[in-house]
N, C-alpha and C positions, 0 to 999 in steps of 0.2 A: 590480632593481626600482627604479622612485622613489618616494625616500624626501620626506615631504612637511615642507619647509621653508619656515616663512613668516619675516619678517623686522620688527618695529616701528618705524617713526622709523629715526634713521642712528648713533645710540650703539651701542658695543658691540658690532656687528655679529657678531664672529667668536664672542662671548659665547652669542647668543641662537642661532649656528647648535650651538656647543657644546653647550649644554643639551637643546637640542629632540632629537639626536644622542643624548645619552647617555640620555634619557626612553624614549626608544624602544628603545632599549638595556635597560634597568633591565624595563620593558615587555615585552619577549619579544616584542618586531614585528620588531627585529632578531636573528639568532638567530649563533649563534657558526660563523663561516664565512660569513656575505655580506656581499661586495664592496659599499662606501662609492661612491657616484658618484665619479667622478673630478673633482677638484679646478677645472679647467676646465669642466666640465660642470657641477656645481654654480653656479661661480661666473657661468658664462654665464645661468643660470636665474635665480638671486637676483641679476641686476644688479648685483656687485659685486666688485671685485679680488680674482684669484686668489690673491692671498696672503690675503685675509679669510677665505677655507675653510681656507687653509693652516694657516694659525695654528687654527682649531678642533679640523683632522684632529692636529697636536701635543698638542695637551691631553689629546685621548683616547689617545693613542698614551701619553705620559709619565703613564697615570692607571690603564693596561692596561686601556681600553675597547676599544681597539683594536691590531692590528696592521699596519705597512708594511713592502713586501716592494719590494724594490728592482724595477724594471720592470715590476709585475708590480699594486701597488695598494694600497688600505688595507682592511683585513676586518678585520669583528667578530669580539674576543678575547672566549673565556671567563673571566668574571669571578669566576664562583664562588658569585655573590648570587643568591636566590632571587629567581623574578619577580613582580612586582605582582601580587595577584592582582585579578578583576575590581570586585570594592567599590571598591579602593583605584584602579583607570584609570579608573572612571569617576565617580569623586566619593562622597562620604557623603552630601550633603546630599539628604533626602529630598524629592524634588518635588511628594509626593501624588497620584500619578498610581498608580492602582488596575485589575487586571481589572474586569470586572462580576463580579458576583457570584458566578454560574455557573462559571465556572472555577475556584471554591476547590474544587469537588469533583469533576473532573474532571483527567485525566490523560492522555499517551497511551497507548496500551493496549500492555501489556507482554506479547501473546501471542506465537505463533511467529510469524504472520506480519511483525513486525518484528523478529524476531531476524536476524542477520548468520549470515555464513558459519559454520560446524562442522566442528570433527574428529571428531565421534563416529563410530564402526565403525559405530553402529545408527539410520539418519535417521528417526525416525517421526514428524516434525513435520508438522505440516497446514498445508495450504494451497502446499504447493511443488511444482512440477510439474520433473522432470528436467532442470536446465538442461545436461546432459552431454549429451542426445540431440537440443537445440535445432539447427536446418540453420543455422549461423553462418557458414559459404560462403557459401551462396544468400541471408540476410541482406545482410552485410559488399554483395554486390556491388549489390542493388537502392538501398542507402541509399549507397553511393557517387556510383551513378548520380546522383539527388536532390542531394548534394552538388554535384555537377559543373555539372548545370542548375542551381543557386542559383548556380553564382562564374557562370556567362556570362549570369547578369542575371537569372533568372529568380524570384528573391530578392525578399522584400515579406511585408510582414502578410498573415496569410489570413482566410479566413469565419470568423466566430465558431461558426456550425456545423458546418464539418469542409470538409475536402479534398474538393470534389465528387466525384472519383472513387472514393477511399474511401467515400462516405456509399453512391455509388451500389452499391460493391462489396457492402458493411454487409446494405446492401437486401438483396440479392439471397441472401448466403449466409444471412440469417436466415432469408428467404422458403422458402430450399429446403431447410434444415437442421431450422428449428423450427417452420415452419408459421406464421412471424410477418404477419399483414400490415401491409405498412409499403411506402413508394417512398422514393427519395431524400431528399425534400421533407421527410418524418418524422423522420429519421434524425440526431443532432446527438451529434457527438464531443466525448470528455470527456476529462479524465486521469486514466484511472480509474473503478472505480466509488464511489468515494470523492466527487471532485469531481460524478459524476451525482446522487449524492444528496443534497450540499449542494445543488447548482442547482434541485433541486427545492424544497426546503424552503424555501428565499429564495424561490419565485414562489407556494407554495401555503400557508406555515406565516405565521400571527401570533403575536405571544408570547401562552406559554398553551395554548394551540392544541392538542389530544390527538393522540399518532402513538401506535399501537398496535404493536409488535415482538413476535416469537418469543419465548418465555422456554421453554427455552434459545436462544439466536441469540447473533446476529452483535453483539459488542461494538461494533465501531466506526461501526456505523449507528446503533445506542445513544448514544455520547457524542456524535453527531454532530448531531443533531435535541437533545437535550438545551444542548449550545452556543448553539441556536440559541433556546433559549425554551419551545422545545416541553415537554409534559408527556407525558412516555416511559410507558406503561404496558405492563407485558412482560403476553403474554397465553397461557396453557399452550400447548403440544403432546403430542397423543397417538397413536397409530398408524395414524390417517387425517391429523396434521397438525396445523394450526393449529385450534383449536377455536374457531370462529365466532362460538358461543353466549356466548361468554365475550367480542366486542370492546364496551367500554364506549358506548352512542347517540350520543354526541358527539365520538366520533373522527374526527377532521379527514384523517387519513391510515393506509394498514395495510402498515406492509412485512414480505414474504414473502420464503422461500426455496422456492415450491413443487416445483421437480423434484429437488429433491436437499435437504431440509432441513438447514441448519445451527445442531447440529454432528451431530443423531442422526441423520439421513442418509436418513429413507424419505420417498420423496415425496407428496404432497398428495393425497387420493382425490378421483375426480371427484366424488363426493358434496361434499364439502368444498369443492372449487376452486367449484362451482354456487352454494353456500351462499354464500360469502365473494361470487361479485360480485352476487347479487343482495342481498347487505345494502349492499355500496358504491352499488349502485342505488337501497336504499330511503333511504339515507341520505345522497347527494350525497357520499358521501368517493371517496379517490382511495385505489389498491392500486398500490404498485409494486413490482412483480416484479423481483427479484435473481435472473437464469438464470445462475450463477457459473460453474457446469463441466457443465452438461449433455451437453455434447459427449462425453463420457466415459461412456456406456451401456453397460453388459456382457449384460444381459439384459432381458427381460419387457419389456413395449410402452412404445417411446415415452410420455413424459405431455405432454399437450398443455398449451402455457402459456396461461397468463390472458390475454394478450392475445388469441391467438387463440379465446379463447370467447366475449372481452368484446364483447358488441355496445351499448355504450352508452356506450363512451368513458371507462374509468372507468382503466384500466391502465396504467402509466406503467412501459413494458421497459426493464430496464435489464442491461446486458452488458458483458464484459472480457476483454481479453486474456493477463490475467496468469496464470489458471490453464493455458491453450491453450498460451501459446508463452512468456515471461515475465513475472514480474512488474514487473522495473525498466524497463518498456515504458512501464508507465504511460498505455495507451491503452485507453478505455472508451470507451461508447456510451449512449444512450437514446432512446429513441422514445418519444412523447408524446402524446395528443390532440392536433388541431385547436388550441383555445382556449387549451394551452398552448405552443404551437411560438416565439410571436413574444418571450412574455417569457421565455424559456429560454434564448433566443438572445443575449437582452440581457444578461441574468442572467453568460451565459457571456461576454459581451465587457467587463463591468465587473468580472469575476473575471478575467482573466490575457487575455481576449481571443483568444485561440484556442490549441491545443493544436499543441507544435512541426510545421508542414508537411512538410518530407521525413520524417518518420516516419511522419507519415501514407503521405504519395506514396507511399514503398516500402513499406509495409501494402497500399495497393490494390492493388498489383502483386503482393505475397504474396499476395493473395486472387486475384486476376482473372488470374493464370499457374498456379491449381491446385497450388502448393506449401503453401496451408492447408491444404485437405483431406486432401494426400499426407501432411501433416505429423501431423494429427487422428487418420487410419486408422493409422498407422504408431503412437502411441502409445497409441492405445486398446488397440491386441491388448498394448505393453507393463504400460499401466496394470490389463489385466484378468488377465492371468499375475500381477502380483504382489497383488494384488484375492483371484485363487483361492487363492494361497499362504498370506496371511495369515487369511482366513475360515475355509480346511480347519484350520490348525495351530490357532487358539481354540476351532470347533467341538469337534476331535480328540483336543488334547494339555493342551488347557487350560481343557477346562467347565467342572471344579469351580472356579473361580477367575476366568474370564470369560462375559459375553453377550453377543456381538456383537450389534447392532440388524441387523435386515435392510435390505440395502442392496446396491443394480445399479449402482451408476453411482460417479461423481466420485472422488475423490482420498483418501478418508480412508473408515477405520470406526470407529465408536464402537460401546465394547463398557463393559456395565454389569459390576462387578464384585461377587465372592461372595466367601464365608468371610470369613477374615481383613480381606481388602479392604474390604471393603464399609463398614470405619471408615472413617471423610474423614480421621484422621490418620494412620492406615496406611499407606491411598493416598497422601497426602498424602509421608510418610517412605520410600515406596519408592522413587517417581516422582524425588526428590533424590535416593536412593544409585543407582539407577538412573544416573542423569544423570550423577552423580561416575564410573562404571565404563563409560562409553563410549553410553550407551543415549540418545538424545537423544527424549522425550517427553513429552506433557503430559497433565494430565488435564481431566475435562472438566468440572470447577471451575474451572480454568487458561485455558480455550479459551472458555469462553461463561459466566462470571461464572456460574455454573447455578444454577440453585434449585430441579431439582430435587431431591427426598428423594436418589434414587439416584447413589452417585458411581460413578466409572468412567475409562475412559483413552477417547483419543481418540488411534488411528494413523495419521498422512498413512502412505500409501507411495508417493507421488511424488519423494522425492528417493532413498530405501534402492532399496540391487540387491536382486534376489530371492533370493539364497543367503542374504543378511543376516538375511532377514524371520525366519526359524524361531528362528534362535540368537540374535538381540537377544528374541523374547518369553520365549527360555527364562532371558536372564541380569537380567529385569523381573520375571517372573513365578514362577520358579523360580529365586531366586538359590542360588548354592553355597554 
C-alpha cells in the first residue's frame, strides 16, 4: 500500500521520513509483515535522494522497526509494544464537539437481526431467511452480466429513484403478488427498509412531531423516527392487531406491521385495517405499511394491504428483500402518494444519491426472468414444513411450558410462556444457558424491547434445518 509521507522545509529530511514511518508503526497502520515502499519509489514521490529514505529505512532497521531482506525489501518487524490505542491517535484534547441530544439514549439495536454468522446446532434467530438454499449460480451470473456492461462504458450515476427496470419489474410483481396499486412512476428504491423509512421521516417528520409504533414491534423503526426528533409513542396490540382506539389525535405518522405483525405474528383484521385508514383519513396522518415477508403464506386468505384499501392517499408501502432472498442485499423499496414522490426522491439523492445500479439491474432481471417467483414457491413449501414442525412440537410436546401465537405466514413464531417460565428472570436465565449449549434464541423482551406483562420466546426457523427444530426446543425447553 502507500504509505503517506509528507515532508516540512528541507532540514532533516531522512528524520521526518523516520518518525512518520515509525508513528505508523507504533499506530498499528503498519502491521508486522508489510512491505515498506521501495526506497526509489519513495524517494521518487517525496522529491528527494535515494539515499534520504535510505538512511531512514537504517534507523528503523538498527531500532528493529523493521526488517531488510537482501533482494527482496524492507518489512515491518514485530516490535513487541502495544499499539496506540484510539484516544492516544487521535489527540486528547477535547474539541467540544457533541451528539445532539438524542443519541445519549439511543443505541444500535443488539437483536438478531444484527448478529453475525453462528455455530450453534440450533438457529432459531428471527429475521433470517436460509442463505444455504439462496440460487447463487443464477445470482453470481445476472450481476456478472451488469458488471461487464459497467467496464464497456455503461457505468455512471443512476436515478435517485431506482433502476427504471427494476422500478418497473417492483411494479408489476407487487401488482400481481399483493394487490398493490402502484406503476413504475410510484415506485422508488431504497437500501433497505431501514433507509425507506428514514426517507420518509426526513419529508413527513418535524422535530416533535408524534409517530405512533407497535408495542410490541420493530425496534429499529423505534430508534429510527426517535433519531430523528419524533416523539415515538408505542401503542398496544391485540389479537385483531394494532388497536386504533388507543393512536394519540395528534399523531403525525402510524407504522404497521399489518400482514404478519411484528414479533406476535397474526395479522391485522379487516375491522382494524378499516378503522386505522379511516382515522389516518380523519386526521390527515400518513400509515406506512412495513409488508416484511408476506410472501411467506402457509395458510388462510391472503390479507389485503392498506395500500390496497386506501383510497385517499394516505399509505406509504414499504418492502424488502432481505427476508425473500437476503439480507446483505440491502435492497428495499416504497411507494408513496402523489404529493410525496418528488420530495422522496430528493430526500433519496442527498442521502447517498441512489442505491448500487447493477444490483439493481440484475434484481430486474431476477424479477422479469421468473427466478423470483421460482425462488419465493420453492421456499415457501421449505419455510412451511419447518412452520408445521415447529407449531406441532409446542402445540404437542410442549403446552405446559409454551403458547405459540397463531400465525400462517412469515419467518418466525412467537410463543408466550407458562409455569416456571413465565418469570422474565427464568426466561431471561434459560434463554443464556440455552445459548451457552448450542441453542441460538431469543426472547421476546430481546427481539421487541416488549412491554408486554407476557414474556415468551420468539423462533425464526428460516435459518434451522427441520430435523434440528424438535431437538433444539427439547434442549431450551426441557433441558437435561
Amino acid at each position: 500500500m502507500d504509505v503517506h509521507v509528507t515532508l516540512d522545509g528541507h532540514r532533516d529530511l531522512s528524520g521526518q521520513i523516520y518518525r512518520q514511518l515509525r508513528t505508523a508503526i507504533h499506530d498499528g497502520l503498519l502491521r508486522p509483515g508489510d512491505p515498506l515502499p521501495p526506497t526509489r519509489q519513495l524517494a521518487h514521490r517525496l522529491a528527494v535522494a535515494r539515499n534520504t529514505v535510505g538512511v531512514a529505512y537504517e534507523r528503523l532497521v538498527a531500532e528493529g522497526y523493521a526488517d531488510s531482506r537482501v533482494g527482496s525489501g524492507t518489512y515491518v518487524q514485530a516490535t513487541g509494544l502495544p499499539s496506540r490505542d484510539a484516544a492516544t491517535t487521535t489527540g486528547t484534547t477535547d474539541s467540544g464537539l457533541r451528539p445532539r441530544a438524542v443519541w445519549a439514549g439511543l443505541s444500535p439495536w443488539a437483536g438478531p437481526e444484527t448478529s453475525g454468522p453462528t455455530t450453534a446446532a440450533h438457529d432459531f434467530r428471527v429475521g433470517l431467511p436460509d442463505a444455504r438454499l439462496f440460487p447463487y449460480d443464477a445470482w453470481r451470473s445476472l450481476v456478472a452480466r451488469e458488471l461487464r456492461l459497467s467496464a464497456a462504458g455503461a457505468a455512471g450515476y443512476g436515478d435517485p429513484a431506482g433502476h427504471a427496470g427494476l422500478r418497473a419489474a417492483l411494479a408489476r410483481h407487487i401488482g400481481v403478488s399483493r394487490a398493490v396499486r402502484t406503476g413504475p412512476d410510484d415506485v422508488l428504491v431504497t437500501t433497505g427498509t431501514q433507509q425507506a423509512l428514514d426517507l420518509i421521516g426526513r419529508v413527513l417528520l418535524e422535530p416533535g412531531d408524534r409517530v405512533a409504533v407497535e408495542d410490541p414491534g420493530y425496534p429499529p423503526a423505534r430508534l429510527l423516527f426517535r433519531s430523528q426528533g419524533a416523539e415515538v409513542t408505542g401503542i398496544p396490540v391485540d389479537a385483531e392487531g394494532l388497536v386504533v382506539d388507543a393512536i394519540p389525535p395528534d399523531t403525525r405518522a402510524v407504522y404497521v406491521t399489518p400482514a404478519h405483525q411484528f414479533p406476535l405474528g397474526m395479522p391485522m383484521s379487516l375491522r382494524r385495517r378499516t378503522a386505522l385508514l379511516w382515522w389516518a383519513r380523519r386526521h390527515g396522518a400518513a400509515v406506512i405499511e412495513d409488508d416484511y415477508d408476506s410472501e411467506f403464506r402457509f395458510g388462510g386468505r391472503p390479507v389485503e394491504t392498506l395500500q390496497s384499501l386506501d383510497q385517499a392517499g394516505h399509505v406509504i408501502y414499504v418492502g424488502s428483500f432481505s427476508k425473500v432472498m437476503s439480507p446483505s442485499l440491502r435492497i428495499g423499496f416504497l411507494v408513496a402518494p402523489a404529493p410525496l414522490r418528488t420530495a422522496l426522491r430528493a430526500a433519496k439523492y442527498t442521502t447517498d444519491w441512489h442505491t448500487p445500479v447493477p444490483t439493481q439491474a440484475a434484481l430486474a432481471r431476477f424479477v422479469d426472468d421468473g427466478l423470483l417467483a421460482r425462488h419465493i414457491r420453492r421456499m415457501r413449501h421449505t419455510y412451511a414444513a419447518r412452520h408445521e414442525i415447529l407449531t406441532r412440537a409446542l402445540n404437542s410436546h410442549f403446552a405446559d411450558l409454551a403458547e405459540p401465537v397463531p400465525s400462517s405466514a412469515g419467518l418466525h413464531v412467537t410463543a408466550f410462556t407458562r409455569g416456571d417460565l413465565a418469570d422474565p428472570a427464568t426466561l431471561a436465565d434459560r434463554a443464556g444457558r440455552a445459548r451457552a449449549s448450542g441453542v441460538a434464541v431469543y426472547t421476546l423482551a430481546e427481539v421487541a424491547r416488549n412491554r408486554s406483562a407476557r414474556p415468551g420466546f420468539v423462533f425464526g426457523y428460516g435459518s434451522i434445518n427441520a430435523p434440528d427444530i424438535e431437538p433444539g426446543l427439547h434442549r431450551l425447553l426441557r433441558p437435561a
